[in-house]
N, C-alpha and C positions, 0 to 999 in steps of 0.2 A: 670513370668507374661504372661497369654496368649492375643491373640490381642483380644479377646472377653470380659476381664476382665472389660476397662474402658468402655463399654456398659454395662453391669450390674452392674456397679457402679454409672451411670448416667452421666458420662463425657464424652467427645468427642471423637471420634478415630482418631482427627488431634492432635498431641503429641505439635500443639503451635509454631516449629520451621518451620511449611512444609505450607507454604499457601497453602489456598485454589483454587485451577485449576479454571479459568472459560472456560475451553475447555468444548464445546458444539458439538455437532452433528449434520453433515453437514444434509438437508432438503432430499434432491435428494437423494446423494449416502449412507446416513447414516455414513459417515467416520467420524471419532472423533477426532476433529484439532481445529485449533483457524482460522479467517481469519484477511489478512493483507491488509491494505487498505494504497494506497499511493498518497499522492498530489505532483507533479513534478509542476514545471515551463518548460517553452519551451527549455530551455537549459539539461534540464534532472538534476537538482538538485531538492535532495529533500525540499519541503515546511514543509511537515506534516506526521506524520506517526498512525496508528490507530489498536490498533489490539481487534481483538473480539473474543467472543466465533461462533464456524465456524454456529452455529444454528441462528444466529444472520441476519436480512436483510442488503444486500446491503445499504438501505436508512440509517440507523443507522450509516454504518460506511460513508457515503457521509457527513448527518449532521455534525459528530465528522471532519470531513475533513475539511469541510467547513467552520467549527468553527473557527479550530484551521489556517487556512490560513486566514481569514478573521485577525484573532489576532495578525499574523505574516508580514503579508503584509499590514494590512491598509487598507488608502482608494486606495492605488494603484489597488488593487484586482477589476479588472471590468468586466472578461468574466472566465467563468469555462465549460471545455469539460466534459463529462460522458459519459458513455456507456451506452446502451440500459437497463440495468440490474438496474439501479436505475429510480425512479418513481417518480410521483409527489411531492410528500412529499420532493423530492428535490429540486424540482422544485421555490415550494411555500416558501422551507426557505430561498435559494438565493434569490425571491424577496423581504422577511423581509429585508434580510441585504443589501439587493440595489444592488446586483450581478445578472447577466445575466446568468444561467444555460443553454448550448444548449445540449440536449443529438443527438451524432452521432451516425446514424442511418446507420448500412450495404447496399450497394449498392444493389439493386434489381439485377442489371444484373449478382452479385457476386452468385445468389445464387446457391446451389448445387456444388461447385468448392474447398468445405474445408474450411480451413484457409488463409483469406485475410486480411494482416494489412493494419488496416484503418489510415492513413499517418497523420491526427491529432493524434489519441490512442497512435500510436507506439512508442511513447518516453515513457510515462508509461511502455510497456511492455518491452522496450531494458533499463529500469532502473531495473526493477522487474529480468531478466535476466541476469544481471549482478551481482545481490545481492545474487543472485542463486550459483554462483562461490563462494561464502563465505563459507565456511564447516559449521558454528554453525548458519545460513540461511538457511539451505539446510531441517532440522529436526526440529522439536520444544521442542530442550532442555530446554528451561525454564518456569518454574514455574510461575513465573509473569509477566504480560504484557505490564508492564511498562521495565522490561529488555529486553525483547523481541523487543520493542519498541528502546528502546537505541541499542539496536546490530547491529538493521536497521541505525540508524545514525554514529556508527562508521564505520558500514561496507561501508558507503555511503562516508567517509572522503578517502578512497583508489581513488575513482575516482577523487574526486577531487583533491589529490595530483599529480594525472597521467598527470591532465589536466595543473595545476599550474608547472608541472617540466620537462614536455616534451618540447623540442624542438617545435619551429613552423616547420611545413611541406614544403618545400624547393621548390616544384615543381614545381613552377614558376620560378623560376631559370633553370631547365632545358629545359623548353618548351623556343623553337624559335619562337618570330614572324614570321607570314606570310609576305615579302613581296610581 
């Protein structure tokens, strides 16, 4: 059987066991990827995880974000940080759900200087950075988005075991008072 056969027979050329990729094509660079979109809380656990096709806007995966955090946390959910990169349409659906959207905005005096972590963001980026160090995070081995999705969550139970099994940090024990 050649792979052209089940198109002149009117069938599909997905053989039924292979989902279908919603990997899209990044806008800018044309690179051909999915995007991962993450909701942390201030301790750096994740809330939410979101993955899309990479041609997909920011504001899509903010919504799916926001959704699924509003779902997970309740009415506790009452301030949500974002980045420059998402837009109204953000804005407008945290005030549906009674959330406070503030988008952090780069420091003017930063600019020209590179790469400046913005000290609210930088938990998102030292969680995202951390998931990095996972091997099957690193590429996007899978097919579906919803495993993609879970790989982010098991990969995310390593830190929290690190934090539930470490020792506390001692070092008040060795520092002297001043008298």
């Amino acid at each position: 059987m050649t792979r052209h056969q089940p198109q002149r027979e009117g069938r599909s050329t997905n053989p039924g066991c292979i989902p279908e990729s919603p990997a899209g094509t990044e806008r800018g660079s044309g690179a051909a990827g999915r995007k991962r979109g993450l909701a942390v809380d201030v301790l750096g656990l994740i809330i939410g995880v979101v993955i899309l096709a990479a041609s997909a806007h920011d504001n899509e995966a903010g919504i799916a974000l926001l959704d699924q955090a509003t779902e997970r946390c309740g009415m506790r959910l009452e301030k949500v940080l974002v980045d420059q990169g998402f837009k109204d349409a953000m804005v407008i659906h945290g005030a549906v759900k009674d959330i406070t959207v503030e988008v952090v905005r780069r420091n003017p005096d930063d600019h020209g200087k590179g790469f400046v972590p913005q000290p609210k963001r930088w938990v998102v980026e030292q969680v995202n950075g951390t998931l990095m160090l996972h091997r099957r995070l690193a590429r996007d081995y899978d097919h579906r988005p919803d495993n993609a999705a879970s790989r982010v969550y098991w990969a995310s139970t390593a830190g929290m075991l690190r934090r539930l099994t470490t020792p506390a940090p001692t070092w008040r024990d060795d520092v002297e008072l001043a008298a």
